[in-house]
Steps between C-alpha positions, in 0.01 A plus 500: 500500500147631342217507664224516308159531553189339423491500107143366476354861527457752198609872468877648654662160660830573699748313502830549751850407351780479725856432421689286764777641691603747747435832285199366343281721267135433540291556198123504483411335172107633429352358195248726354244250364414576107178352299146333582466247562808484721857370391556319845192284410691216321803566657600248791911632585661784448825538370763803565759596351737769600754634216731802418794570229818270547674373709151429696341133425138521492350377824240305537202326726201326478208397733118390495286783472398443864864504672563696781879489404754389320884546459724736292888514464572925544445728239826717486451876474592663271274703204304387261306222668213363352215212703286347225214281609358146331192296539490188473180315433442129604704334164764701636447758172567864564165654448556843669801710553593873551843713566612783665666793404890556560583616867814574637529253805685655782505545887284823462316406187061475545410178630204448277495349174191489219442225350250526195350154485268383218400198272706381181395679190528170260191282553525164385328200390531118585582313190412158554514322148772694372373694240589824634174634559372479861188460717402867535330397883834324598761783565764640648741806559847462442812804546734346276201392230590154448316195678566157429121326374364901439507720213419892397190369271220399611112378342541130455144333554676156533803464704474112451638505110763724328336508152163739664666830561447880371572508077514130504478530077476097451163290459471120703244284410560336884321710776756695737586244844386619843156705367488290162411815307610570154545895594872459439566890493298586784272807370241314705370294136523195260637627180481250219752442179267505294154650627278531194309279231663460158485837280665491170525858280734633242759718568624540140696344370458203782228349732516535804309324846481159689343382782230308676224271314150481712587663782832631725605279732570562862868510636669187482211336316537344094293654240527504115728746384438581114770714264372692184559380153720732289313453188138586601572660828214266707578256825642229401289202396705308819625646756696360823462399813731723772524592850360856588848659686400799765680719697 
C-alpha cells in the first residue's frame, strides 16, 4: 500500500511506499519539488513506478493527487532499484516527472528515497489548423515531446486557417478566415505583391519595371497594372486590370 499525503502543497512532499507482505520494506518516497512556478500545479495524479535490472518488472501505481492511498504489488529486494515519479495533468499528459538515483533495496538499506521532481523541458504549442505552427498562449509540457493537436513552433496570429503562419512566402488576393486579414506571414503587417506605382528604367541592354497606374491598390482590391514597353522604355500606353495579392 502507499500512503501518500496531501499533494496539493508545494516544497518537500512525502510520500510512504510500502510493499505488501509479511517482511515488508517501507520506503519514504520525498519528492524534492524543482522550478517556479510549481510542477504539481497542472498535475492532477501521480504516477510511480518502481524498476531495477532484470529479472524485476517495473512496478507501477497511480492515484489522484489528493489520495490518501493506494495499492502496490511488492517491490523485491534486491540492488539497483530505482522509483521514478509522473504527473499527470487533466488530458491525462505527463507534464512533470523526476527519478531517483540507484539504491540497493534491502532489509537494512535507508528508508528514504529523493525524488527530484520538476516540469518537462519541451514546451509546446496547440496546432489547431494544421499548419504546424501553434498558438504561442495555448501550451503545454510534454516528457516524451510529442502531443497529438501541439507542435514545437509556435507564432501563428490565426489558428483558424493553415495558409497564415511564420514564412508563409505566397500572396492571396482573399483575406485570411477567422480575423479576415491579409497578414498571411504573421510579422504583424499587410505585405503587397506588388507595392509600388509603375517605374520603367534601363538596365542595359533591357528595360526593366511594371506596376501600378494612378495609384496602389489596397489588399485584395483591382487596380491597373501597366508593363513597360521594350522599345522606348515608358508604361505602357494600356495597362491591365489585376487583383493586388498581400501577405
Amino acid at each position: 500500500m502507499v500512503q501518500v499525503g496531501d499533494l496539493r502543497t508545494v516544497g518537500l512532499v512525502a510520500l510512504c511506499l510500502v510493499a505488501c507482505g509479511d517482511e515488508a520494506t517501507v520506503l519514504r518516497v520525498q519528492l524534492v519539488i524543482d522550478g517556479t512556478p510549481s510542477p504539481l500545479d497542472q498535475v492532477q495524479r501521480l504516477r510511480l513506478i518502481a524498476s531495477g535490472p532484470p529479472p524485476m518488472a517495473p512496478v507501477k501505481a497511480e492515484a489522484p493527487r489528493g489520495a490518501e492511498e493506494l495499492t502496490l504489488p511488492a517491490i523485491p529486494l534486491g540492488p539497483d532499484r530505482v522509483i521514478a515519479v509522473e504527473g499527470i495533468d487533466g488530458d491525462g499528459i505527463v507534464t512533470a516527472h523526476g527519478q531517483s538515483a540507484p539504491f540497493d533495496l534491502s532489509a537494512d538499506a535507508p528508508r528514504t528515497v529523493k525524488v527530484p521532481f520538476s516540469s518537462c523541458a519541451t514546451t509546446l504549442y496547440r496546432d489547431a489548423d494544421g499548419d504546424a505552427y501553434g498558438d504561442g498562449k495555448l501550451s503545454k509540457t510534454a516528457c516524451d515531446g510529442t502531443l497529438s493537436g501541439y507542435v514545437g513552433n509556435k507564432g501563428d496570429c490565426n489558428e483558424s486557417d493553415p495558409d497564415a503562419h511564420p514564412g508563409q512566402l505566397e500572396f492571396f488576393d482573399q483575406p485570411t478566415s477567422g480575423t479576415q486579414s491579409f497578414d498571411f506571414d504573421c510579422d504583424g503587417k499587410e505585405t503587397g505583391e506588388y507595392p509600388d506605382l509603375v517605374d520603367c528604367r534601363k538596365e542595359p541592354p533591357d528595360c526593366v519595371g511594371e506596376g501600378w497606374e494612378g495609384s496602389v491598390p489596397a489588399c485584395g482590391q483591382i487596380g491597373t497594372f501597366v508593363p513597360c514597353d521594350k522599345g522606348s522604355c515608358n508604361p505602357a500606353p494600356q495597362g491591365s486590370p489585376k487583383t493586388q495579392r498581400c501577405r
